[in-house]
PyMOL commands that place a pseudoatom at each C-alpha (Angstrom):
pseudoatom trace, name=CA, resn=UNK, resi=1, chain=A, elem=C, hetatm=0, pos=[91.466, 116.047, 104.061]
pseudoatom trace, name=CA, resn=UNK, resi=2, chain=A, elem=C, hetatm=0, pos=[90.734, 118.135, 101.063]
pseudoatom trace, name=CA, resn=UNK, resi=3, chain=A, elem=C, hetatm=0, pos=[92.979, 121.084, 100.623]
pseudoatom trace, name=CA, resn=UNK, resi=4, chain=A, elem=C, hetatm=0, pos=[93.329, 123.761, 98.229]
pseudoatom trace, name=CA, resn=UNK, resi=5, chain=A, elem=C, hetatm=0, pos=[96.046, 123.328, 95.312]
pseudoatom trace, name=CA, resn=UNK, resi=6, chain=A, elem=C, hetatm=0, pos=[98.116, 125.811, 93.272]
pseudoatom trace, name=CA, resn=UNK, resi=7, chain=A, elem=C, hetatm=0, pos=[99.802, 126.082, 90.742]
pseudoatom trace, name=CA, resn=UNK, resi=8, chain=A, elem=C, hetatm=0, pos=[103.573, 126.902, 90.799]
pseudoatom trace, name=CA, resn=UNK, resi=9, chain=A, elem=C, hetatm=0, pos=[103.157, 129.965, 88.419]
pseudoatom trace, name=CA, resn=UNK, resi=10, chain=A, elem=C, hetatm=0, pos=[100.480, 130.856, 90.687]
pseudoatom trace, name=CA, resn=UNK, resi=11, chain=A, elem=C, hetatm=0, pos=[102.054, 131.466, 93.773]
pseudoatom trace, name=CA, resn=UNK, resi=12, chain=A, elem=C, hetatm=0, pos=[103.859, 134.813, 93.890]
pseudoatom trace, name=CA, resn=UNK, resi=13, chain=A, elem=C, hetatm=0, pos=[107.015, 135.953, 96.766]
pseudoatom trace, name=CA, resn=UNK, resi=14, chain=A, elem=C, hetatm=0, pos=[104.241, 137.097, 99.915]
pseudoatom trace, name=CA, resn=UNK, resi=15, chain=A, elem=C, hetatm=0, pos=[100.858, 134.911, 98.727]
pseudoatom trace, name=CA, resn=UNK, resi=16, chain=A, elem=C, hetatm=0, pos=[99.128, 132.924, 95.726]
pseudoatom trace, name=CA, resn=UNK, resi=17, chain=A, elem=C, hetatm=0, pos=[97.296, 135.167, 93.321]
pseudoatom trace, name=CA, resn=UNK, resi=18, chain=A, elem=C, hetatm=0, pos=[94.604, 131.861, 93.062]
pseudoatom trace, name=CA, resn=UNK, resi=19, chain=A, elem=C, hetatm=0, pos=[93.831, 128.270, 93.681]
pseudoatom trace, name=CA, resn=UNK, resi=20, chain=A, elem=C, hetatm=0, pos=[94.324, 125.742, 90.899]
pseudoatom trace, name=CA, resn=UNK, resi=21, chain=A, elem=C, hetatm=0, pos=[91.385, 123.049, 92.780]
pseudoatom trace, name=CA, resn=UNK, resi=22, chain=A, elem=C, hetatm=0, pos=[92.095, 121.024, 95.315]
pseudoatom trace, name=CA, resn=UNK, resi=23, chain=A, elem=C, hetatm=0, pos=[92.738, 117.466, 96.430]
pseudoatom trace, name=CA, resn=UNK, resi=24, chain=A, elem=C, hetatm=0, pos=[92.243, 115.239, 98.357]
pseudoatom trace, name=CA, resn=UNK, resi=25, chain=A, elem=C, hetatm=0, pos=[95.446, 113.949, 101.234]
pseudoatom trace, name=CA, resn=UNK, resi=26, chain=A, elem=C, hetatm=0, pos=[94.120, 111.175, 103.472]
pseudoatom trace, name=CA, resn=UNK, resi=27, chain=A, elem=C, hetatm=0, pos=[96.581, 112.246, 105.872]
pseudoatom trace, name=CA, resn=UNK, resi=28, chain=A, elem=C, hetatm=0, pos=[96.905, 113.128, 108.951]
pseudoatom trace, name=CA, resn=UNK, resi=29, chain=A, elem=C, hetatm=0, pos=[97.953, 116.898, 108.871]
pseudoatom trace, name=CA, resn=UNK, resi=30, chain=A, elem=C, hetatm=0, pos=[100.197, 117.076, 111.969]
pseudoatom trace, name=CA, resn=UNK, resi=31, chain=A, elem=C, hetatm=0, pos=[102.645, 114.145, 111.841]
pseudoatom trace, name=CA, resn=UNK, resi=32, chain=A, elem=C, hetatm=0, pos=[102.298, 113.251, 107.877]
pseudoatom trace, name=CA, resn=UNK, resi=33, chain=A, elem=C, hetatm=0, pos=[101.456, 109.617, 107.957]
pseudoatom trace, name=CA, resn=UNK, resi=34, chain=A, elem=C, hetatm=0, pos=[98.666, 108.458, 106.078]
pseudoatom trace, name=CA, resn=UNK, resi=35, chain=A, elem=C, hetatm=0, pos=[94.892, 107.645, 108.083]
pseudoatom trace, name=CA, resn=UNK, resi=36, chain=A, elem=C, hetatm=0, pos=[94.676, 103.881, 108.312]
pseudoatom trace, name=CA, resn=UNK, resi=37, chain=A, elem=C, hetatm=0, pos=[92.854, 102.112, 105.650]
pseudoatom trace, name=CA, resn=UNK, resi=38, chain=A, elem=C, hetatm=0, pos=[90.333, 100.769, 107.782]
pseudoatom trace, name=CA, resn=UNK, resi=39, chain=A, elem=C, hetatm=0, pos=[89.719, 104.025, 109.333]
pseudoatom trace, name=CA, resn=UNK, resi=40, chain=A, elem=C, hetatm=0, pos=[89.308, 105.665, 105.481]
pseudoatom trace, name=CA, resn=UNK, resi=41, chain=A, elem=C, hetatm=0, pos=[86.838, 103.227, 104.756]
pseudoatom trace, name=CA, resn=UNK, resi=42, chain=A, elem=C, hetatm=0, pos=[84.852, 103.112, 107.776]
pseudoatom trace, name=CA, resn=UNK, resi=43, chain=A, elem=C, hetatm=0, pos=[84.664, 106.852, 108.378]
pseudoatom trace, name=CA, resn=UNK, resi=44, chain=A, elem=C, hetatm=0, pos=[84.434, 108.152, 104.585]
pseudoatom trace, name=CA, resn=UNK, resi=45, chain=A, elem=C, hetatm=0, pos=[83.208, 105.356, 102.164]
pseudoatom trace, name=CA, resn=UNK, resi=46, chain=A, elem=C, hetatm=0, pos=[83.060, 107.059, 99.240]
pseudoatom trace, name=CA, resn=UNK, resi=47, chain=A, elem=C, hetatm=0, pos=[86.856, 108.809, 99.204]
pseudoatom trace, name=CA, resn=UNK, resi=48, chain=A, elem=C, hetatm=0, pos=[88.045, 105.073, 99.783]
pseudoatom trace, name=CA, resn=UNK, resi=49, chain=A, elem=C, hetatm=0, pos=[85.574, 103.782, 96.884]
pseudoatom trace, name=CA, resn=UNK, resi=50, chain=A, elem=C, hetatm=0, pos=[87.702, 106.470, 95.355]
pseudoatom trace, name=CA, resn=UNK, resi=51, chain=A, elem=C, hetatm=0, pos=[90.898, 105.675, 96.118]
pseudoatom trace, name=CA, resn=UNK, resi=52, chain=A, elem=C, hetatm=0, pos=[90.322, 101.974, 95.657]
pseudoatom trace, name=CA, resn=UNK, resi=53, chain=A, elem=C, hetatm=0, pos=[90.092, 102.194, 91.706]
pseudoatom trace, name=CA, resn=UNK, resi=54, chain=A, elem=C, hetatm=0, pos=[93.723, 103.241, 91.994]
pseudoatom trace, name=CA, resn=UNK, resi=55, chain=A, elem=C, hetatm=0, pos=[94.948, 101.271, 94.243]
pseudoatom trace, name=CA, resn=UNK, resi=56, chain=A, elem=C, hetatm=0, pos=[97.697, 99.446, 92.783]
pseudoatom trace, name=CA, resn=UNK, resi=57, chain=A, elem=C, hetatm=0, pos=[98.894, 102.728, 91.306]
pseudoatom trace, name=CA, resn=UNK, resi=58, chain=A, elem=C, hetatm=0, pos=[99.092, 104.014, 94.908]
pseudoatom trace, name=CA, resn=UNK, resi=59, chain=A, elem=C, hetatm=0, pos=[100.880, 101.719, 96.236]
pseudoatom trace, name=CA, resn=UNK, resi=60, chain=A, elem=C, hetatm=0, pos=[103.360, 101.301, 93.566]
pseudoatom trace, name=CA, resn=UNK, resi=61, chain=A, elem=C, hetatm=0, pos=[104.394, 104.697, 93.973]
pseudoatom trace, name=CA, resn=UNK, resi=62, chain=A, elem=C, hetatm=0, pos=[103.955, 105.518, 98.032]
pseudoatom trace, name=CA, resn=UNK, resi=63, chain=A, elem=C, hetatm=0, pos=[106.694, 106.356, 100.171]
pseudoatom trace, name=CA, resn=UNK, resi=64, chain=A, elem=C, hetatm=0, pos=[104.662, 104.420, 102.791]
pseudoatom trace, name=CA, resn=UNK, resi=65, chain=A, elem=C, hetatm=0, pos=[103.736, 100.699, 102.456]
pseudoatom trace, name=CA, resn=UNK, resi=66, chain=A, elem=C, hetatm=0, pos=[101.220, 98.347, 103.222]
for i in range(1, 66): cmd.bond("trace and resi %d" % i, "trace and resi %d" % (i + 1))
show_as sticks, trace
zoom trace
């Protein structure tokens, strides 16, 4: 769920000369959709506390909907 990010100018023709941070994609890595919200908050409170304070923002730009 947490996942190293880069930077465009970072990543270089055969591998990426460093990592930018990283963030967070409550997803599920093999088939892309997104972990249930029940499941999010249940089985890591504090990432959904997280999410929650932006959850209008979210959702107003998700490809996936409530």
């Amino acid at each position: 769920m947490v996942y190293p990010l880069s930077r465009g100018r970072n990543v270089k023709k055969w591998y990426v000369e460093s990592e930018y941070g990283y963030t967070i994609v409550p997803h599920n890595p093999i088939d892309g959709k997104p972990m249930p919200e029940n499941k999010l908050k249940t089985k890591y409170p504090k990432t959904y506390e997280y999410f929650y304070t932006f959850r209008n923002e979210l959702q107003n730009r998700s490809i996936h909907k409530l």
